[in-house]
N, CA, C and O atoms as CSV, one atom per row, in Angstrom:
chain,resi,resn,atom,element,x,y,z
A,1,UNK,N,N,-2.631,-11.125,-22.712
A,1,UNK,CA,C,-2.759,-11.055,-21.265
A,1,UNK,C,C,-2.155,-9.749,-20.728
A,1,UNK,O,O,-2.711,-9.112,-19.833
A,2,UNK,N,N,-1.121,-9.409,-21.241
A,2,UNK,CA,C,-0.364,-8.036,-20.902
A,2,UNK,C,C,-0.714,-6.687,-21.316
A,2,UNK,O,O,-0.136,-5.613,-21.146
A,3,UNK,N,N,-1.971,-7.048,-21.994
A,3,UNK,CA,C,-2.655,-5.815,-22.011
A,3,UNK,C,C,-3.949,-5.682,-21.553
A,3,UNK,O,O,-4.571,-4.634,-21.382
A,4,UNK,N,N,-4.353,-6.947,-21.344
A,4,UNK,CA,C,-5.552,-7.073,-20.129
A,4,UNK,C,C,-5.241,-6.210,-18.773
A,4,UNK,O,O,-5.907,-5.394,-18.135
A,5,UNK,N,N,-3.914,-6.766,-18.620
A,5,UNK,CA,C,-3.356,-6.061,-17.132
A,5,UNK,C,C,-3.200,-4.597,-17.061
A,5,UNK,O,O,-3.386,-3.907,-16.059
A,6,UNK,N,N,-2.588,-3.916,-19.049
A,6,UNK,CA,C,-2.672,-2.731,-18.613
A,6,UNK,C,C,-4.250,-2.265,-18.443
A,6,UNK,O,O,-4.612,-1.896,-17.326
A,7,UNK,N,N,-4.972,-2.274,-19.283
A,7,UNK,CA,C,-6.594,-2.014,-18.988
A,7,UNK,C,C,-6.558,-1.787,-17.898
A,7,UNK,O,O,-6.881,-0.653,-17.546
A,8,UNK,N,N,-6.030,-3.061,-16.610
A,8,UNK,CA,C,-6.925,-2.777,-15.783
A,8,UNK,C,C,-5.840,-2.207,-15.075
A,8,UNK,O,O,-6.510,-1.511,-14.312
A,9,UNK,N,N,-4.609,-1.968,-14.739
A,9,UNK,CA,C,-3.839,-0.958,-14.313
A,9,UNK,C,C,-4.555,0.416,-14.395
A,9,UNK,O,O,-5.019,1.130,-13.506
A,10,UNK,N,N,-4.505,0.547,-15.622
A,10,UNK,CA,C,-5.237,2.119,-16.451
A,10,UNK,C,C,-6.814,2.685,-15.348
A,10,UNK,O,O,-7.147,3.827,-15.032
A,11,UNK,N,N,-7.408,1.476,-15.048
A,11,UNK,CA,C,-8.284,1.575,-14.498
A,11,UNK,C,C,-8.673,1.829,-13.302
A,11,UNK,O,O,-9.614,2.414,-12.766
A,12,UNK,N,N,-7.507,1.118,-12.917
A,12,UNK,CA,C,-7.618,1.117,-11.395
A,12,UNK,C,C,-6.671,2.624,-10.428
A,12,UNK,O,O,-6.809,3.217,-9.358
A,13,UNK,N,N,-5.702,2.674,-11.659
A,13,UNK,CA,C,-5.391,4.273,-11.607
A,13,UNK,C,C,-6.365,5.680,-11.132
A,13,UNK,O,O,-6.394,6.508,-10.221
A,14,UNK,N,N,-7.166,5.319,-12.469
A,14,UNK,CA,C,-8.302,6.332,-12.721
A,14,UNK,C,C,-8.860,6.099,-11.445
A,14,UNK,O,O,-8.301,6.784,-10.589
A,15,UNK,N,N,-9.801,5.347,-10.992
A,15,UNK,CA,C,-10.469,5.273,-9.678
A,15,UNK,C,C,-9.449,5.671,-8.778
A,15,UNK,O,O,-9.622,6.772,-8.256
A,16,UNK,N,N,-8.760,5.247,-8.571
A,16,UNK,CA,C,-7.615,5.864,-7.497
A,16,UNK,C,C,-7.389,7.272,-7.658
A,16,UNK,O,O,-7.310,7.835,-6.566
A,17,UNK,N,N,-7.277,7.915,-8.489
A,17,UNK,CA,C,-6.926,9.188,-8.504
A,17,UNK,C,C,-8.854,9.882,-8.646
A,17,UNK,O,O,-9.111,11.084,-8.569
A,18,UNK,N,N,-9.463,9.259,-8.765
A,18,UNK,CA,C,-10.960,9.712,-8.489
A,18,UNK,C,C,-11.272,9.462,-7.100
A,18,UNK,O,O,-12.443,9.570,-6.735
A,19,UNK,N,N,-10.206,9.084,-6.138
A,19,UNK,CA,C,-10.634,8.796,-4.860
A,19,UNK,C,C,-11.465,7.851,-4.325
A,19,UNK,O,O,-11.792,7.754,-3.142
A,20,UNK,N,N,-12.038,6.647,-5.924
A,20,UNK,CA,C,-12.717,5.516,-5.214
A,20,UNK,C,C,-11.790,4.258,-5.058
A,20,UNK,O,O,-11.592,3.333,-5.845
A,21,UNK,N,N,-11.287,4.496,-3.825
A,21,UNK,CA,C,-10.133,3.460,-3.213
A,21,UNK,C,C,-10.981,2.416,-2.920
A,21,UNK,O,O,-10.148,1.509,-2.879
A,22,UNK,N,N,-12.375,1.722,-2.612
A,22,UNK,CA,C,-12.228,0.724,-2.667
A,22,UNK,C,C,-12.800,-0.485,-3.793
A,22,UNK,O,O,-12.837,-1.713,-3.715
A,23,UNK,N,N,-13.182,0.395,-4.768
A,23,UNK,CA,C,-13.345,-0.196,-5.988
A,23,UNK,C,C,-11.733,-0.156,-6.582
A,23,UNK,O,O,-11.518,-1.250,-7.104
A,24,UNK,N,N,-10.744,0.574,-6.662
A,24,UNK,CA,C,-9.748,0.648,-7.087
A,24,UNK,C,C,-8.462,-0.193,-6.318
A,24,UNK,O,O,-7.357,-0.275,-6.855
A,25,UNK,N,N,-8.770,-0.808,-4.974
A,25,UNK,CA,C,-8.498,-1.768,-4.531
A,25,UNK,C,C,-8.537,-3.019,-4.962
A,25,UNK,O,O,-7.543,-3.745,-4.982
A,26,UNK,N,N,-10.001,-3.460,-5.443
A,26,UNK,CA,C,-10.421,-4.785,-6.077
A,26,UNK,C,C,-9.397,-4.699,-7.196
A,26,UNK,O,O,-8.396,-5.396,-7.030
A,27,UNK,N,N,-9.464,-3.963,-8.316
A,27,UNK,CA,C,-8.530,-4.314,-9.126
A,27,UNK,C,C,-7.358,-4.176,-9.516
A,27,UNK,O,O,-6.931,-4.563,-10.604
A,28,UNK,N,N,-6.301,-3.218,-8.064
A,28,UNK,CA,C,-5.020,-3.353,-7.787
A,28,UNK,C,C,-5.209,-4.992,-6.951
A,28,UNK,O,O,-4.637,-5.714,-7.769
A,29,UNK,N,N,-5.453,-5.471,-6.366
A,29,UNK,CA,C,-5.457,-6.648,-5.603
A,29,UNK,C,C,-5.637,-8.036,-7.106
A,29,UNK,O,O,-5.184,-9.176,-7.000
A,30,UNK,N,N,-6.264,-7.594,-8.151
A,30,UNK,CA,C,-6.253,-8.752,-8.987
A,30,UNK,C,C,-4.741,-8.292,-9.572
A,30,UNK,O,O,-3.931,-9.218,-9.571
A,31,UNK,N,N,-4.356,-7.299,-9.956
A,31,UNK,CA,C,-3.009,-7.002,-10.423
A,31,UNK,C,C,-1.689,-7.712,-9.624
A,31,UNK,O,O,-0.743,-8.160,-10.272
A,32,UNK,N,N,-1.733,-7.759,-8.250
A,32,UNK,CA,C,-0.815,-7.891,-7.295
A,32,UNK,C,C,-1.220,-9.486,-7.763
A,32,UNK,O,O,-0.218,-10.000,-8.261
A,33,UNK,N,N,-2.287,-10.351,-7.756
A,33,UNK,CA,C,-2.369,-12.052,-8.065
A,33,UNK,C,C,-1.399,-12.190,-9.693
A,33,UNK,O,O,-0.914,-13.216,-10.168
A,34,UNK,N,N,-1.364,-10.942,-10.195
A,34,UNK,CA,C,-0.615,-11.514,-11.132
A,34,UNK,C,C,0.860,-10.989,-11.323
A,34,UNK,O,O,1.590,-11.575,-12.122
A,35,UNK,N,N,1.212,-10.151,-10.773
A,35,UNK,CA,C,2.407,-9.522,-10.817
A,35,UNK,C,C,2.765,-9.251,-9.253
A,35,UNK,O,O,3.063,-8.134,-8.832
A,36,UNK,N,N,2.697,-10.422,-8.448
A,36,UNK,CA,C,3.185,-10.212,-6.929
A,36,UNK,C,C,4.675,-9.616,-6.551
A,36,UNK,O,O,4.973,-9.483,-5.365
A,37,UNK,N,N,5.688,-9.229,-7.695
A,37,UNK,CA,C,6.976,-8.827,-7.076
A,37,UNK,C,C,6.744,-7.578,-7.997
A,37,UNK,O,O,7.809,-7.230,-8.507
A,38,UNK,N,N,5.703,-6.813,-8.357
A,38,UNK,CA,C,5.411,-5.558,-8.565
A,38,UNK,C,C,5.289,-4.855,-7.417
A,38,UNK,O,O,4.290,-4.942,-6.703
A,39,UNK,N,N,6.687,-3.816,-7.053
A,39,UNK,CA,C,6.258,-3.450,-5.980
A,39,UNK,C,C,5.102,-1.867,-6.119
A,39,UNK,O,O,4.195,-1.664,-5.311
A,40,UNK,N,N,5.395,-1.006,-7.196
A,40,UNK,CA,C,4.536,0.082,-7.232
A,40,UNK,C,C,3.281,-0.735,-7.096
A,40,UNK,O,O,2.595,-0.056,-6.332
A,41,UNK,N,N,2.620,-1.774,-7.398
A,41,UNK,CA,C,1.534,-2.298,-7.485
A,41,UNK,C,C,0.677,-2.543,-6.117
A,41,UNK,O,O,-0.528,-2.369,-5.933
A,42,UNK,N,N,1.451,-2.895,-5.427
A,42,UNK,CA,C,1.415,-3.356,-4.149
A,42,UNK,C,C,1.380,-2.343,-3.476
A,42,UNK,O,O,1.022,-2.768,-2.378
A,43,UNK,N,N,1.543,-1.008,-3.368
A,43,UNK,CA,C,1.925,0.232,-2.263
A,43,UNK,C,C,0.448,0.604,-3.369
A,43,UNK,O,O,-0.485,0.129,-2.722
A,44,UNK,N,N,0.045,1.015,-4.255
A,44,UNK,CA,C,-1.256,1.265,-4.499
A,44,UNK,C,C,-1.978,0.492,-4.220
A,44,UNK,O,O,-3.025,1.121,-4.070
A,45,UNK,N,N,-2.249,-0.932,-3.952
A,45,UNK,CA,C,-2.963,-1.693,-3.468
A,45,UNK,C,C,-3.244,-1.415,-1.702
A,45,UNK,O,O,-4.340,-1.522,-1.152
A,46,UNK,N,N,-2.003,-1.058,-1.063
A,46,UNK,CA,C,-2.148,-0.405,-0.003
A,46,UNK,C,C,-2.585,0.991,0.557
A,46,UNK,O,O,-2.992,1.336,1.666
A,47,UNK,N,N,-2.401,1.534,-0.379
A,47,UNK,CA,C,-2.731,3.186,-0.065
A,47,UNK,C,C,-4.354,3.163,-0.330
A,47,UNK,O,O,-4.884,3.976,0.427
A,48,UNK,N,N,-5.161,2.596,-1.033
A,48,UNK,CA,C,-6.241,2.399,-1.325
A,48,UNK,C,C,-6.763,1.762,-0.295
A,48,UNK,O,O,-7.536,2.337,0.471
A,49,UNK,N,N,-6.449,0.637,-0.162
A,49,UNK,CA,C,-7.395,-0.210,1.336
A,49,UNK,C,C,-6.882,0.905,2.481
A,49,UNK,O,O,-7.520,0.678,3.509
A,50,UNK,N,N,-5.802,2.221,2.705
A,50,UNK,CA,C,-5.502,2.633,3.876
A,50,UNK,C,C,-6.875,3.785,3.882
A,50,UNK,O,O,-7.482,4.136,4.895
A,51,UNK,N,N,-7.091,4.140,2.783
A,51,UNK,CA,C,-7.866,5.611,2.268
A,51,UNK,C,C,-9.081,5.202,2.387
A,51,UNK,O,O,-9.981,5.997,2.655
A,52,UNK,N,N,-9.418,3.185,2.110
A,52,UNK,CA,C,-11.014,3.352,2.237
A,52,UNK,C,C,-11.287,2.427,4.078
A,52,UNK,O,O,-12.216,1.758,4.529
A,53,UNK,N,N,-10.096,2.821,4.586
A,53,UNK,CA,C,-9.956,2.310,5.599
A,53,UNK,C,C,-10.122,1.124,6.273
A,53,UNK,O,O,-10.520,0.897,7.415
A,54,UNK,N,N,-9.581,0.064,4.961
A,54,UNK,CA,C,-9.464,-1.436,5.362
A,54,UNK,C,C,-8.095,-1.354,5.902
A,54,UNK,O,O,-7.111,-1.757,5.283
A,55,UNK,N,N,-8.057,-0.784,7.161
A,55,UNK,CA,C,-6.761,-0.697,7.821
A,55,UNK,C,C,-5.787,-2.562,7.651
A,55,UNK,O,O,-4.690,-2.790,7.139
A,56,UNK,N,N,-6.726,-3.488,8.282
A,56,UNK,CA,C,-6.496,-4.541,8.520
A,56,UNK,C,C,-5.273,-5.244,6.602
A,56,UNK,O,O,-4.149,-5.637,6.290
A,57,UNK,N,N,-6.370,-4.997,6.113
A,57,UNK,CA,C,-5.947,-5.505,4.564
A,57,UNK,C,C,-4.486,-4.784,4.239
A,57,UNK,O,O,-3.428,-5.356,3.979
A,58,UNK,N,N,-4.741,-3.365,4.331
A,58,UNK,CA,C,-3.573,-1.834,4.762
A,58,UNK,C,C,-2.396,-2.737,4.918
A,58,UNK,O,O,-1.631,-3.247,4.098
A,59,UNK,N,N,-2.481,-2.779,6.188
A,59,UNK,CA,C,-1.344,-3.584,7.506
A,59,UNK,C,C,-1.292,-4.862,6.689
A,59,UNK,O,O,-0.645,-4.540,5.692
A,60,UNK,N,N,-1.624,-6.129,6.579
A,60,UNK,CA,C,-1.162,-7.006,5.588
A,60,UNK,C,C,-0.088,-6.924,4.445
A,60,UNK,O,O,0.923,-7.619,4.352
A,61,UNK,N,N,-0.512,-5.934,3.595
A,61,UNK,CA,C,-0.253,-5.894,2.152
A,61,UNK,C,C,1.318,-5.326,2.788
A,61,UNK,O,O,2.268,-6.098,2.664
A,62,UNK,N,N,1.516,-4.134,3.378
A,62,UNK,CA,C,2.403,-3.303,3.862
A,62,UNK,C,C,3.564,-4.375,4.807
A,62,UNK,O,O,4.789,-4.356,4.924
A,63,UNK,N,N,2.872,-4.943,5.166
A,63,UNK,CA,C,4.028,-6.101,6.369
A,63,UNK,C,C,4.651,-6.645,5.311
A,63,UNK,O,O,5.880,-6.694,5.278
A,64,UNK,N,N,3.941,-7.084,4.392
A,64,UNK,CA,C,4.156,-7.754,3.183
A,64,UNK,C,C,5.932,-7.428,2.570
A,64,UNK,O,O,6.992,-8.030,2.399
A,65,UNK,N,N,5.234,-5.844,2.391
A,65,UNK,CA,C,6.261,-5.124,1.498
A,65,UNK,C,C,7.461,-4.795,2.049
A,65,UNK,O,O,8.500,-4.703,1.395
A,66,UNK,N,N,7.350,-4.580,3.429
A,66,UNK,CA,C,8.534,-4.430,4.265
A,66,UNK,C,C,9.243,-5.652,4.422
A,66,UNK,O,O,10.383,-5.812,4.857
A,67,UNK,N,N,8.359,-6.561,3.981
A,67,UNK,CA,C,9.361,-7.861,4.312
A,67,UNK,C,C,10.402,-8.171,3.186
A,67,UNK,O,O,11.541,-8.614,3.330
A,68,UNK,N,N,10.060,-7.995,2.581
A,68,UNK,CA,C,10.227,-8.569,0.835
A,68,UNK,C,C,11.206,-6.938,0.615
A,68,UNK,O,O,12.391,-7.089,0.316
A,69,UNK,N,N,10.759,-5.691,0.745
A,69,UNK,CA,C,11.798,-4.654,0.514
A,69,UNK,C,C,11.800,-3.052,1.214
A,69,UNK,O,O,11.461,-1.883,1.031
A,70,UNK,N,N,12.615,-4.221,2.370
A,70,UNK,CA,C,12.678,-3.348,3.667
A,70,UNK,C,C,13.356,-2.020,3.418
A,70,UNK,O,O,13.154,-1.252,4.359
A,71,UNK,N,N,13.917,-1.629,2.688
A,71,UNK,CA,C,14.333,-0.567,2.441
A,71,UNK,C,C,13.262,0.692,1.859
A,71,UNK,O,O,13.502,1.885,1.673
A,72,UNK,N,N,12.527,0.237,1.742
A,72,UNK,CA,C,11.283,0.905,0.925
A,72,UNK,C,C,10.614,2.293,2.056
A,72,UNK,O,O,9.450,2.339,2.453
A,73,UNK,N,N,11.192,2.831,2.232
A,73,UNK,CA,C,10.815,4.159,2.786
A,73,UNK,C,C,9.103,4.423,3.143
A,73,UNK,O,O,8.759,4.292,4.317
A,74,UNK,N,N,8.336,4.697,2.373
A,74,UNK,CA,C,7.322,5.168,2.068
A,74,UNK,C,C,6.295,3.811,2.502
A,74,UNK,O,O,5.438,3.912,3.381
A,75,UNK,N,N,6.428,3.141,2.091
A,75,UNK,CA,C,5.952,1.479,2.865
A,75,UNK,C,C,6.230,1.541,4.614
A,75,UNK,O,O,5.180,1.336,5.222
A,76,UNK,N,N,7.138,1.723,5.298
A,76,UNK,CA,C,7.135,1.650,6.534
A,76,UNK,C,C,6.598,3.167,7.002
A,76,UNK,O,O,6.294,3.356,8.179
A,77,UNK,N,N,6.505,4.206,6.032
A,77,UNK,CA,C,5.937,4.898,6.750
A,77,UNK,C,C,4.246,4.858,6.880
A,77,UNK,O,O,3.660,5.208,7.905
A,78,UNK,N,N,3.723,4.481,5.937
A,78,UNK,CA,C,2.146,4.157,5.424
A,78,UNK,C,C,1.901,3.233,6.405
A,78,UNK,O,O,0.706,3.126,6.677
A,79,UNK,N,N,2.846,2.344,7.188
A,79,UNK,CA,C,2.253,0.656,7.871
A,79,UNK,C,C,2.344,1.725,9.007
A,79,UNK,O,O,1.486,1.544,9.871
A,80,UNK,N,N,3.228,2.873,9.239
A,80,UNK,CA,C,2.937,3.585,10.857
A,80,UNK,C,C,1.684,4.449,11.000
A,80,UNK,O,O,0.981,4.710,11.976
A,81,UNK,N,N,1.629,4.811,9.704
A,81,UNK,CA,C,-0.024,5.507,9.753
A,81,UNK,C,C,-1.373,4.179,9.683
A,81,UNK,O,O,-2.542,4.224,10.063
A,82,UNK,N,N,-0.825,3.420,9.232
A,82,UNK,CA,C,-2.227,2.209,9.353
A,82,UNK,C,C,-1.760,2.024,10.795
A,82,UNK,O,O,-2.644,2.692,11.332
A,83,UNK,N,N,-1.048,1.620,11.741
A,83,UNK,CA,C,-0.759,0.992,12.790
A,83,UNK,C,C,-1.831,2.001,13.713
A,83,UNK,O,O,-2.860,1.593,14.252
A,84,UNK,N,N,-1.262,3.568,13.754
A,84,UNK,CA,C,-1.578,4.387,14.462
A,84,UNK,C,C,-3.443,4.631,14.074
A,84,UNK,O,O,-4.290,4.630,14.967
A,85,UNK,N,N,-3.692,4.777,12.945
A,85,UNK,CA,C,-4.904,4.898,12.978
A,85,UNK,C,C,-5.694,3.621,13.216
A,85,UNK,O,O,-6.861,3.726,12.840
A,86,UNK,N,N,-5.445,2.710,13.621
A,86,UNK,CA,C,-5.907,1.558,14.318
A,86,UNK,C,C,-5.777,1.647,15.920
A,86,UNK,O,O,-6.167,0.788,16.711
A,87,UNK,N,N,-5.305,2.562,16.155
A,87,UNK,CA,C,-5.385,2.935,17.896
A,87,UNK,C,C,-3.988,2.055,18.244
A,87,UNK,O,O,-3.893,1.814,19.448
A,88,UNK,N,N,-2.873,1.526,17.405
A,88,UNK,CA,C,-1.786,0.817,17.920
A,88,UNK,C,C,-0.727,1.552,17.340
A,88,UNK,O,O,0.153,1.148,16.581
A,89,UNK,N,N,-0.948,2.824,17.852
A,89,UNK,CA,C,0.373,3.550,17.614
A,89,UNK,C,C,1.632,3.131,18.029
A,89,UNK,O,O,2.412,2.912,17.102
A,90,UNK,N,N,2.147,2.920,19.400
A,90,UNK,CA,C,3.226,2.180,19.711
A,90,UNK,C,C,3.884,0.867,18.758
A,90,UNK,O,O,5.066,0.550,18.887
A,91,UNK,N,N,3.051,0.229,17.892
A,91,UNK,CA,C,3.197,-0.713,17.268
A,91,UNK,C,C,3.779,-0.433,15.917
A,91,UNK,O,O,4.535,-1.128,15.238
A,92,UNK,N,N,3.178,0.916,15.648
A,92,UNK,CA,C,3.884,1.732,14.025
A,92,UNK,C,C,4.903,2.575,14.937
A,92,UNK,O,O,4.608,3.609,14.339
A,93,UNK,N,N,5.817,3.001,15.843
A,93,UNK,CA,C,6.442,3.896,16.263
A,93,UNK,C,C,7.714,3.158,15.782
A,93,UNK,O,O,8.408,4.101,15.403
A,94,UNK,N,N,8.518,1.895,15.548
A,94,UNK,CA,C,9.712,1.964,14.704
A,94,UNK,C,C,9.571,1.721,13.542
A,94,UNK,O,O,10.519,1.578,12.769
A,95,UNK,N,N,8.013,1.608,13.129
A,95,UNK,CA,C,8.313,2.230,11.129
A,95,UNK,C,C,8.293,2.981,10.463
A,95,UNK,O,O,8.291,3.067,9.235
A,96,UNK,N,N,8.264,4.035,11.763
A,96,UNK,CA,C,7.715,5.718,11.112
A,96,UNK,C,C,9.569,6.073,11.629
A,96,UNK,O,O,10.241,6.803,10.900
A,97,UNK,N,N,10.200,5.447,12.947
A,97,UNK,CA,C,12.024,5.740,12.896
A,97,UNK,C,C,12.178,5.234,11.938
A,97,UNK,O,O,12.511,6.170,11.210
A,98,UNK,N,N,12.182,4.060,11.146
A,98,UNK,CA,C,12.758,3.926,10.243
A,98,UNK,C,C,12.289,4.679,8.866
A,98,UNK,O,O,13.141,5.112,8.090
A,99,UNK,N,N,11.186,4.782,8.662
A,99,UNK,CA,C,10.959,5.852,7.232
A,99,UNK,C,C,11.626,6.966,7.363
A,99,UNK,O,O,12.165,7.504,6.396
A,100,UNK,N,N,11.690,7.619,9.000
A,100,UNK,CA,C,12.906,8.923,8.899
A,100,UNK,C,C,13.912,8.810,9.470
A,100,UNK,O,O,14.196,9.698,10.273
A,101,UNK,N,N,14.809,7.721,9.289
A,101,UNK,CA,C,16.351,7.394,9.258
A,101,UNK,C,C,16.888,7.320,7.702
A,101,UNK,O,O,18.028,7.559,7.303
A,102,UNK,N,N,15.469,6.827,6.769
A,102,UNK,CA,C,15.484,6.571,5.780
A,102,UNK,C,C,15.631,7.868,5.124
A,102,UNK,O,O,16.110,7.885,3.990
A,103,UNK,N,N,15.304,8.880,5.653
A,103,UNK,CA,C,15.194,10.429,5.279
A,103,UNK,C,C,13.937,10.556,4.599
A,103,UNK,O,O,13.954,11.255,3.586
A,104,UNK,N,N,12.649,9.933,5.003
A,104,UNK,CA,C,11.430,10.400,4.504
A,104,UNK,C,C,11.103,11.315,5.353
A,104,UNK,O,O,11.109,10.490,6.265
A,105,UNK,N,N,10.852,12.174,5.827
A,105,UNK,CA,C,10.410,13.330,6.649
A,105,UNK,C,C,8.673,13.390,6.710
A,105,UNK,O,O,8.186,13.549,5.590
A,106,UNK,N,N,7.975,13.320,7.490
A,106,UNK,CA,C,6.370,13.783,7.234
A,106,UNK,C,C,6.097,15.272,6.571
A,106,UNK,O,O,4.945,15.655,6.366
């Protein structure tokens, strides 16, 4: 089974770094059903639905991650760029203070 997962890790990499985020979504999203407290797993599962602009799915996965590990810098800043490119900027404006209190800088 644990190398089924890498396969499709391996895979879903490749598409991701080939820029097809939403085929590379589908199979970060079966990864996250099996390894849900993977957090690198989960922020590629998000950056992919943000890139093929399933903002909605984006914002889910990301609320997610902030909940579970609020300290996570790069997660509250990604949920202020899904917020804002959904036309609810005011709504991402304290997760983008907190990604740079956090010292993530844009």
């Amino acid at each position: 089974m644990a190398e089924d997962l890498t396969r499709i890790y391996d895979r879903a990499t490749f598409l991701f770094e080939n820029k097809e985020y939403a085929k590379a979504a589908g199979l970060f999203a079966q990864l996250v059903a099996e390894e849900p407290d993977h957090l690198e797993v989960r922020m590629l599962l998000a950056r992919s639905y943000y890139h093929s602009a399933q903002l909605g799915r984006a914002e889910e996965v990301l609320t997610a991650v902030v909940g579970r590990w609020p300290t996570e810098a790069y997660a509250h800043l990604l949920l202020a760029r899904t917020l804002q490119r959904s036309g609810r900027a005011e709504e991402g404006k304290q997760h983008l203070l907190l990604a740079e209190a956090m010292g993530l800088t844009e």
